[in-house]
KETIDO-375612 format. One record per residue (C-alpha): z, x negated, y negated; residue number from 1. Coordinates in Angstrom, 3 decimals. Layout:
Z | X | Y | NUM;
...
//
This chain:
95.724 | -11.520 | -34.853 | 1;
98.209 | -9.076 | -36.559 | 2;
99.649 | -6.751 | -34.820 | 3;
99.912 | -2.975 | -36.256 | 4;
102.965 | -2.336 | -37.739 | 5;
104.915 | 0.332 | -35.221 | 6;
106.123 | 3.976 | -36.971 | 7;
108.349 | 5.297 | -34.751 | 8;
108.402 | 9.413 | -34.263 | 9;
111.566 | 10.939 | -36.058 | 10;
113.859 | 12.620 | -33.268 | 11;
113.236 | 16.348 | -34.062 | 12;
116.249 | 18.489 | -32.979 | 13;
115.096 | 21.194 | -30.445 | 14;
115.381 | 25.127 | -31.402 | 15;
115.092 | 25.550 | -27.809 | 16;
116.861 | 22.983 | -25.744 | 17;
117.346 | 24.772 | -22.103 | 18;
113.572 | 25.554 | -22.084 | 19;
110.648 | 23.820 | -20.914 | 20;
107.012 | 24.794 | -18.901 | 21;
107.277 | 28.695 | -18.619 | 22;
107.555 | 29.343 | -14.474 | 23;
103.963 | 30.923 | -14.699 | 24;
102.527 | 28.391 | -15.916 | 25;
103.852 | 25.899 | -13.313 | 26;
102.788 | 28.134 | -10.367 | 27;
99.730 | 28.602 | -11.824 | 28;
99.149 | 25.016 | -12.229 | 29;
100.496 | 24.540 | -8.437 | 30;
98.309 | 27.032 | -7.130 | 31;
95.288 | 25.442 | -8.936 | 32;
95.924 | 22.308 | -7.022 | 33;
96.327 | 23.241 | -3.995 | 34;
93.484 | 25.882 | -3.841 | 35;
96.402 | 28.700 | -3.261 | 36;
95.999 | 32.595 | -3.814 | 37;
96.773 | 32.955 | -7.339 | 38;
100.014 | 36.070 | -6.836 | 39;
101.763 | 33.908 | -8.897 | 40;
100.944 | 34.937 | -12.987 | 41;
100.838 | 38.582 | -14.023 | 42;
96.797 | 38.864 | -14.764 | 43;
93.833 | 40.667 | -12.987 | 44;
91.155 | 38.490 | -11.004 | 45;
88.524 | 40.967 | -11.715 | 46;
86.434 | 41.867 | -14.711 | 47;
87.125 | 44.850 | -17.215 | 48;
85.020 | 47.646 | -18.237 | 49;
81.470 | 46.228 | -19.303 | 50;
81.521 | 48.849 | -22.360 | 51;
84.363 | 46.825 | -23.655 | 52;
82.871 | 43.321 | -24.278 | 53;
79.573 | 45.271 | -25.664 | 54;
82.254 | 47.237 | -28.056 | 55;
83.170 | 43.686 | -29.552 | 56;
79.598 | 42.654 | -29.757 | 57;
78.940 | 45.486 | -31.831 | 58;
81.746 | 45.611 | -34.387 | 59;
80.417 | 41.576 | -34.360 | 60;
77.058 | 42.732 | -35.373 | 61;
78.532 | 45.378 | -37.873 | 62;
79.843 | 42.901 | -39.933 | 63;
83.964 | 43.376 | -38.308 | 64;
84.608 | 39.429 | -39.148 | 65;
86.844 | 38.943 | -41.583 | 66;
90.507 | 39.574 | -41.912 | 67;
91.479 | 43.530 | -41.482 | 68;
94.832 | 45.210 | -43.003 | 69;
97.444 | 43.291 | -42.367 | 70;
98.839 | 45.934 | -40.075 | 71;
95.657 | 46.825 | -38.034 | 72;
92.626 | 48.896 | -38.416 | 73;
93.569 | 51.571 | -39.518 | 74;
91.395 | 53.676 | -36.474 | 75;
93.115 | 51.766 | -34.073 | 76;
96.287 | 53.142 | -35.463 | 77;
95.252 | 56.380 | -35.215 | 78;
94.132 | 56.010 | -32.247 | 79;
97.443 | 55.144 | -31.182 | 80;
99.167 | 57.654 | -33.148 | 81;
97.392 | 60.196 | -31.270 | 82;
97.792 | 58.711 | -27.629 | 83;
101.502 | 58.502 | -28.136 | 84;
101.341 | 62.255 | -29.201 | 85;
99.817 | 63.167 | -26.493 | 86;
101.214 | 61.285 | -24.053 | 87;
104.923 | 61.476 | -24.702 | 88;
105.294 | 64.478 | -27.903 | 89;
106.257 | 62.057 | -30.208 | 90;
104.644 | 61.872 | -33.883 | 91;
104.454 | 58.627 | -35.266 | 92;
102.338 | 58.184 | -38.949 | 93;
99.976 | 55.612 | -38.335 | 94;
99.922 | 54.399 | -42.117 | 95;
103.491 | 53.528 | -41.905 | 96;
104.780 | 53.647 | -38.252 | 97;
102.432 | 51.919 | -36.092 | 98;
100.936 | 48.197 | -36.397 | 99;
98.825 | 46.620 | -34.044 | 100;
100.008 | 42.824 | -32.788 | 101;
98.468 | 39.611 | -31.163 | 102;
100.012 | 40.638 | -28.060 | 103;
103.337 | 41.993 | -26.461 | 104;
104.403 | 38.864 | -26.885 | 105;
104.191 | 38.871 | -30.183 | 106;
105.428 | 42.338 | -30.720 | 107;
108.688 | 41.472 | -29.251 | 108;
109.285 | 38.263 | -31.141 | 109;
108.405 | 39.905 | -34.041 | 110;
110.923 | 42.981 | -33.332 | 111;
113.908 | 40.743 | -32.388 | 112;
113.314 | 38.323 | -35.470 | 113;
113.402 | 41.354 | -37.899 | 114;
116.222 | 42.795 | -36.596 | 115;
118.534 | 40.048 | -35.137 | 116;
120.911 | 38.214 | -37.749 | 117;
122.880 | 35.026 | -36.726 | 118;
125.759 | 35.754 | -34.574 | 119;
124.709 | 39.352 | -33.678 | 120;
124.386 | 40.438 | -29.964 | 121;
121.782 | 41.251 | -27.597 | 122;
122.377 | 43.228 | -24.341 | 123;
119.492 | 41.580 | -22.257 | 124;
119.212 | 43.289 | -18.905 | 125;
118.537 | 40.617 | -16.056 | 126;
116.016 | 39.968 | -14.033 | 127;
114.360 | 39.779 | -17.558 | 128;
111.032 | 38.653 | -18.937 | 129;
111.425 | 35.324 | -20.101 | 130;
110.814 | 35.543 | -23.632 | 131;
113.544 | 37.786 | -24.306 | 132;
116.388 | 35.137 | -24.681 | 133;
114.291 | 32.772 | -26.473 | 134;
113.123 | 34.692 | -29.340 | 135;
117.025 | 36.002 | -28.757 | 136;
118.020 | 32.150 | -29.766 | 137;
115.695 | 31.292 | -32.438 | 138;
116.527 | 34.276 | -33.972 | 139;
120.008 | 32.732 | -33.760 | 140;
121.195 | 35.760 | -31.943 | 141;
123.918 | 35.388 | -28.795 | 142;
122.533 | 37.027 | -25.841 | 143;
124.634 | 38.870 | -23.585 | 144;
123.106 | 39.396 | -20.062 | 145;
123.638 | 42.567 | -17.844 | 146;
122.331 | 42.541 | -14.037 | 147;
120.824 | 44.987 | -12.807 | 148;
122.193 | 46.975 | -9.525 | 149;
120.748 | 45.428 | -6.209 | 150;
120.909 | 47.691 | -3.216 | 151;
118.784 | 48.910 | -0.503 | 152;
117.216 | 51.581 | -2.834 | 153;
116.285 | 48.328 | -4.976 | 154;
116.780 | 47.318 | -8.590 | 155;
118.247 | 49.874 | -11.126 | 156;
120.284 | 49.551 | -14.518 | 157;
123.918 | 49.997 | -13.620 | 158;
124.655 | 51.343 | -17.296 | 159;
128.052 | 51.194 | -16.839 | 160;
127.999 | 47.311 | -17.252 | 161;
125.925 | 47.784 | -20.380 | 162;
128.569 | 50.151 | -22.082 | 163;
130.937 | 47.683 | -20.804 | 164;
128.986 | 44.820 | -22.503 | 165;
128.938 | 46.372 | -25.846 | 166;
131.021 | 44.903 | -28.674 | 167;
131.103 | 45.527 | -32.413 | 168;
128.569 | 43.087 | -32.977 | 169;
126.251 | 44.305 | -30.146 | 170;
122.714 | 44.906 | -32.708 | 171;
120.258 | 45.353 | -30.109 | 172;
119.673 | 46.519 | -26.448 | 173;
116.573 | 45.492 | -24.877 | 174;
114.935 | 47.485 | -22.192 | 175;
111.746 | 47.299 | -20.070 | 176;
110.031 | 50.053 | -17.919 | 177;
107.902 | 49.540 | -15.655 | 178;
109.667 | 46.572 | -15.197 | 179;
108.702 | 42.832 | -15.059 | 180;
109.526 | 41.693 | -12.494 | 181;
111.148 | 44.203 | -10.018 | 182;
108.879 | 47.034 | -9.976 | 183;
111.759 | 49.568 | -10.938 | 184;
111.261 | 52.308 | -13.555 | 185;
113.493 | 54.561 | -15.719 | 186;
113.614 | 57.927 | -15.853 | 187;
115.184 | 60.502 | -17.920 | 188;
118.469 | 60.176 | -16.520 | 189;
118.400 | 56.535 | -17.645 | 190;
117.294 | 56.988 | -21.059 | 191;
120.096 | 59.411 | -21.571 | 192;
122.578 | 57.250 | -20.617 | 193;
121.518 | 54.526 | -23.292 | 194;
121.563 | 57.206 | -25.709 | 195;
125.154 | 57.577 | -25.029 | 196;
125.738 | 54.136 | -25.141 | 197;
124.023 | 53.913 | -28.489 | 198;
125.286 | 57.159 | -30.219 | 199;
127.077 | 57.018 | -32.998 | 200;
126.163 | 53.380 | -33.926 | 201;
124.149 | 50.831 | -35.773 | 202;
122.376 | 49.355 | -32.239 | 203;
118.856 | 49.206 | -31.934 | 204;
116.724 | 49.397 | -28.985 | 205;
113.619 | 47.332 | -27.836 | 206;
111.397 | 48.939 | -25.366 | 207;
109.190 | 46.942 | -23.379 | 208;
106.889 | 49.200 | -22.079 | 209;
103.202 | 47.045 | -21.484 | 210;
102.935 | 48.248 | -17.913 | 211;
103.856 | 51.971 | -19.072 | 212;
100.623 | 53.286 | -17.759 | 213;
101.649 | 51.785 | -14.026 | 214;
103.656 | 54.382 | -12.730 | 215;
103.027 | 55.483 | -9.246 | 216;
103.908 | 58.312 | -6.796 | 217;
103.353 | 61.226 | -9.562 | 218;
106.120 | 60.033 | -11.487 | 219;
106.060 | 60.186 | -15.349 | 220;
106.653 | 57.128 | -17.457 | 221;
109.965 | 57.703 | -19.200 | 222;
108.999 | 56.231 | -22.818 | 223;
111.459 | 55.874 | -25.251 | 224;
108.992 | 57.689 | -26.985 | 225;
109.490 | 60.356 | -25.105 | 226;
113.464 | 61.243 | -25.811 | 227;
113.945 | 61.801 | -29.841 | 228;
117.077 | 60.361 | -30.426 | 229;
116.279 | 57.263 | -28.838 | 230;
112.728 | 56.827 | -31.059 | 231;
114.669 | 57.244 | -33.974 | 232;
116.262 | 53.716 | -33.411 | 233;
113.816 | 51.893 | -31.272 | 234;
110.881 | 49.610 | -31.474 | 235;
108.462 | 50.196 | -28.361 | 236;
105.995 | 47.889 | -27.238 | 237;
102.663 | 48.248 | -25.681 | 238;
99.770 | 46.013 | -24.323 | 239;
96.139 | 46.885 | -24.582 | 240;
95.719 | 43.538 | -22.707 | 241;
97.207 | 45.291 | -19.689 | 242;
96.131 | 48.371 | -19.795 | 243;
92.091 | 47.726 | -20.122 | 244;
92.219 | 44.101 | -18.283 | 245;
91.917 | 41.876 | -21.134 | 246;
95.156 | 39.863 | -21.221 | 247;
92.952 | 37.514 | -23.386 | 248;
92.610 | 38.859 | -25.741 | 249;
96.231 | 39.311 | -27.063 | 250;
96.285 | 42.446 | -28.372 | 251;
98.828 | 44.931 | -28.473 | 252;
101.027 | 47.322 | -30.201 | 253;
104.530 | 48.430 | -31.923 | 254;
105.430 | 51.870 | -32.723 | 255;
108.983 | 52.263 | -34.535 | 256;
110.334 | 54.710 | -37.659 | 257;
109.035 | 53.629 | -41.172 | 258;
112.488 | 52.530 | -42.028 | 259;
112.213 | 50.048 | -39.611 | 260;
108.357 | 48.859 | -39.796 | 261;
108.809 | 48.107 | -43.371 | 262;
110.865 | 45.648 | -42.080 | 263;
109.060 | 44.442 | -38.637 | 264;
105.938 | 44.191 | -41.165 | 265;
107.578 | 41.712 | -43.148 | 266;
108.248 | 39.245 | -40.542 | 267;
104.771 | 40.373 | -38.720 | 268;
102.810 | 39.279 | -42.136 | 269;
103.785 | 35.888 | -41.779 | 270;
104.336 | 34.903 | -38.525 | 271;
100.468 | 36.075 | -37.692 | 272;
99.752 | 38.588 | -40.508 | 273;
97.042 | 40.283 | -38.914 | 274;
94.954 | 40.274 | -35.685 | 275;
91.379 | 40.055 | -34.296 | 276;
89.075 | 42.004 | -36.228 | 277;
86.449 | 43.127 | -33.418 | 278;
88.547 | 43.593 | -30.840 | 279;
90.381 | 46.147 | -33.019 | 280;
87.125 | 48.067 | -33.867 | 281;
86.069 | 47.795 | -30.135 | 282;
89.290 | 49.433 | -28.492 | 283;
90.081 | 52.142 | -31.085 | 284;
86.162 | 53.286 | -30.197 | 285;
86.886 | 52.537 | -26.493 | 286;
90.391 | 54.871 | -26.789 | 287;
88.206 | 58.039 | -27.731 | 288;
87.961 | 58.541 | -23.967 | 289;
91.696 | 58.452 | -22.508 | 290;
90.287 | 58.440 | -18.927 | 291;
90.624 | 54.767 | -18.595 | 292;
94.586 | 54.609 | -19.198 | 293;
94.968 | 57.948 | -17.456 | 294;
93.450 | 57.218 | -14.215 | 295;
95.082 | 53.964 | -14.109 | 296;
98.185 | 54.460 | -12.103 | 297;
95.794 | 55.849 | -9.088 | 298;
93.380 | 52.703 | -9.643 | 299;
97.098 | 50.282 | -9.379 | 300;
98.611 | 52.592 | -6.852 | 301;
95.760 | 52.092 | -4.337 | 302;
96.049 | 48.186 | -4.750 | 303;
99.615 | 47.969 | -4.557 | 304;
99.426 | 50.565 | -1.297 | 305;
97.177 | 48.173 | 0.413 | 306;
99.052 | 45.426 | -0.658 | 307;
102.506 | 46.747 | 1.030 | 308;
100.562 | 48.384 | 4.134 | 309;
99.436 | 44.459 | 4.687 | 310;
102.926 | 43.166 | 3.830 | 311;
104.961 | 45.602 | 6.400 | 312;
102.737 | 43.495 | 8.974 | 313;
104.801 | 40.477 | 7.810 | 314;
108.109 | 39.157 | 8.000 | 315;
108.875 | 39.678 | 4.197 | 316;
110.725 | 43.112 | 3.534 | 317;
109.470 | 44.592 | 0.858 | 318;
111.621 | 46.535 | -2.122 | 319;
110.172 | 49.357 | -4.019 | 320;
107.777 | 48.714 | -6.617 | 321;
107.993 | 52.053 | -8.237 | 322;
105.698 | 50.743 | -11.739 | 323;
103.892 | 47.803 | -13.047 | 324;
101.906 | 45.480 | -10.970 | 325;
104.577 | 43.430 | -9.098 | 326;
105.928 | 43.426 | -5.593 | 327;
109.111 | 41.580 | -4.826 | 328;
109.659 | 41.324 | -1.360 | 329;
112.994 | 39.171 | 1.023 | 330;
111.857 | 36.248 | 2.872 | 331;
114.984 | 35.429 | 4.503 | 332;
113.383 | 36.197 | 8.242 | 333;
111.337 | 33.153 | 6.979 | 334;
113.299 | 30.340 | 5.191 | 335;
116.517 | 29.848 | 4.026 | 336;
115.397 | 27.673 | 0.915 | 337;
116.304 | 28.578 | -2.311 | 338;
113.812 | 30.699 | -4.185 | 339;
112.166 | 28.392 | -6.005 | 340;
112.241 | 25.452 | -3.418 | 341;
110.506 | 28.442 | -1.561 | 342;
108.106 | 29.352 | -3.927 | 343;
106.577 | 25.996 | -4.114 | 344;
106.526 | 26.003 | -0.411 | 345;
104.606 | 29.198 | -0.092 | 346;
102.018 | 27.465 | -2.676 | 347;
102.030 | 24.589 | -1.095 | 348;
101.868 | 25.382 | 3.049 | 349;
100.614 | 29.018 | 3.085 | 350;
98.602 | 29.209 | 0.167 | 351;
99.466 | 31.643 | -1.754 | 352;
101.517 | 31.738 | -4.817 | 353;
104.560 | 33.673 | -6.090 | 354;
106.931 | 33.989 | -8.736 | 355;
110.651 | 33.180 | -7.783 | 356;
112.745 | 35.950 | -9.009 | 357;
115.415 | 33.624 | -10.189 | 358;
113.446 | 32.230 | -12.901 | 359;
113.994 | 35.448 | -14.881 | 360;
117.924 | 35.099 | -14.733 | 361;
119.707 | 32.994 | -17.793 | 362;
121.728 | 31.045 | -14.988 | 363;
119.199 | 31.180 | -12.085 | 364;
120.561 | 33.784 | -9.894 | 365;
119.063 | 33.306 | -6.553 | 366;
118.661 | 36.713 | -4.498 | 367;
116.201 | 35.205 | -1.803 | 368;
113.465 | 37.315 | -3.614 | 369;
110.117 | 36.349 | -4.611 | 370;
107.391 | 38.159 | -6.949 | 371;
103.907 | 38.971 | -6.075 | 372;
101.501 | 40.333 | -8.152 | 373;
98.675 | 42.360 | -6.718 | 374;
96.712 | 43.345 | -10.209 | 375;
93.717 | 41.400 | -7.764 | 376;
90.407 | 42.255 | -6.406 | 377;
91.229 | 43.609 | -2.795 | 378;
89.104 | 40.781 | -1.128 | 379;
91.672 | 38.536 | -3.008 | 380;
95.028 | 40.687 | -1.563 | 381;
93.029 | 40.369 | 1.965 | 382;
92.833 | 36.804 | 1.695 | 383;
96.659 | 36.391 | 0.346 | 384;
97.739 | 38.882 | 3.409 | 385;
96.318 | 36.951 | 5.981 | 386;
97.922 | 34.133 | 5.220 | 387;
101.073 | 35.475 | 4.570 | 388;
101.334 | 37.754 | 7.829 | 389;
100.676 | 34.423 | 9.153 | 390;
104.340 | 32.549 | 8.242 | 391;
//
């Protein structure tokens, strides 16, 4: 019998050498396994707004199928245009300022491959998301990381070591508030200081700001948006996915000046060109009614307040979690392992998963901190709590 001739694979090269599995999808994959409380991945357990899905049916049924503009319905736009107004004073044109994007994820990629040359610079403040250095490389940018400050009070930017990181080929200066994965938040006095950093130059600024309506204790979410000199150079970043419980459905949103969305537009045309017809028609209808997004921080306050009331009970020590949906806590009255020896361990024996906080540093910086994330029904954060006031 003759055998089939053998055509070997060509070695391809990797754009991305140092990276493999994303963390999240690991623990999620552990927690699966081992029937663990799922803390681990930044989603909500529980269903969103019934309104919503029937939104999508009907924009179905109305014939929303095909492609829409390439940069988004243009009443989702608006829709936007007019939230950010009233939100934060700022006036963007929704013709030529705003486009709508598969995602934060996508947003960002987009904004760092329009924008990022070979050999520039990118002040990346650590713990950081972990797309950031990533898109950073294939751009074939060189990212410079900053830590953050790590005290008793918790995480904050020490802005002196990003003025001291800035060179002449610095080109961009990410940022992200409420922030993944701390908990921390900006304020004013923050955003002024990166306008002083930035004055005067040709650095941009990317804000991250998906968990911007996640801001607790009758604090106000300090949006880029909000502090004019600071728009005029930025691109900021927003998640419907977050904000109305569909992570799903990847949809999002970029608001920067037109002198810079001519140019985010022509990366975003071809890297996805355009995004989900329906869902567009179903949240620009759903956005008529800002109640949703405004009563959220209450609705994310009350979780995360019965989360840390159940946590104090523990052994864990918990640091702030001023924004977002997060809650990093110590465990060093419980183990000595390294934090993501310890992560796997939590999966593993107590059942319930976590995020090591290391996994968001270039270099894996190891703090003894772990990440929960309590965007959960509260029958789920009872069942995680009880087994971790248990270790």
């Amino acid at each position: 019998m003759t055998q089939p001739a053998i055509h070997p694979t060509p070695h391809l090269r990797s754009r991305l050498p140092a990276v493999g599995t994303t963390v999240f999808a690991t623990m999620s994959a552990l927690a699966a396994e081992h029937h663990a409380v799922n803390l681990g991945q930044g989603f909500p357990d529980f269903h969103c707004d019934p309104a919503l899905p029937a939104l999508v049916s009907g924009a179905m049924a109305a014939g929303h199928n095909q492609y829409p503009p390439m940069p988004g319905v243009p009443l989702l736009r608006q829709a936007v245009a007019a939230k950010i107004a009233s939100l934060y004073g700022q006036q963007y044109d929704p013709a030529s300022e705003i486009t709508i994007t598969s995602g934060a994820s996508q947003a960002l990629m987009t904004a760092i491959l329009c924008c990022v040359h070979p050999g520039d610079e990118v002040i990346v403040i650590e713990p950081a998301y972990d797309l950031y250095l990533p898109a950073v490389a294939l751009a074939g940018g060189v990212a410079v990381p900053v830590a953050m400050q790590l005290d008793e009070a918790g995480y904050s930017v020490a802005w002196e070591r990003v003025a001291a990181a800035v060179t002449p080929r610095t080109r961009l200066i990410i940022i992200n508030s409420p922030h993944n994965p701390t908990g921390a938040i900006l304020r004013d006095a923050d955003l002024d200081a990166l306008a002083a950093i930035v004055r005067g130059s040709d650095m941009l600024v990317l804000s991250d700001e998906v968990y911007e309506h996640m801001v607790f204790d009758g604090a106000a979410h300090a949006s880029v948006c909000r502090h004019a000199e600071l728009a005029a150079r930025a691109f900021v970043v927003s998640s419907f996915g977050k904000t109305y419980h569909v992570t799903g459905w990847k949809v999002g949103y970029v608001a920067a000046p037109a002198a810079l969305m001519a140019e985010y537009r022509k990366v975003h045309q071809y890297n996805v060109f355009t995004v989900t017809s329906p869902m567009q028609h179903a949240i620009a209808h759903y956005m008529t009614d800002p109640a949703p997004y405004l009563e959220l921080p209450a609705f994310y306050q009350a979780k995360r307040d019965l989360f840390r009331a159940g946590l104090a009970a523990s052994r864990f020590t918990l640091l702030p979690s001023d924004g977002s949906y997060f809650q990093c806590v110590r465990y060093h009255a419980i183990s000595a392992l390294p934090e993501s020896e310890f992560a796997r361990w939590l999966t593993i024996h107590a059942g319930v998963a976590a995020i090591p906080v290391s996994a968001f540093h270039h270099d894996g910086h190891d703090s003894g901190i772990v990440r929960f994330c309590f965007a959960k029904q509260d029958a789920t954060l009872r069942q995680a709590l009880e087994r971790l006031a248990a270790l």
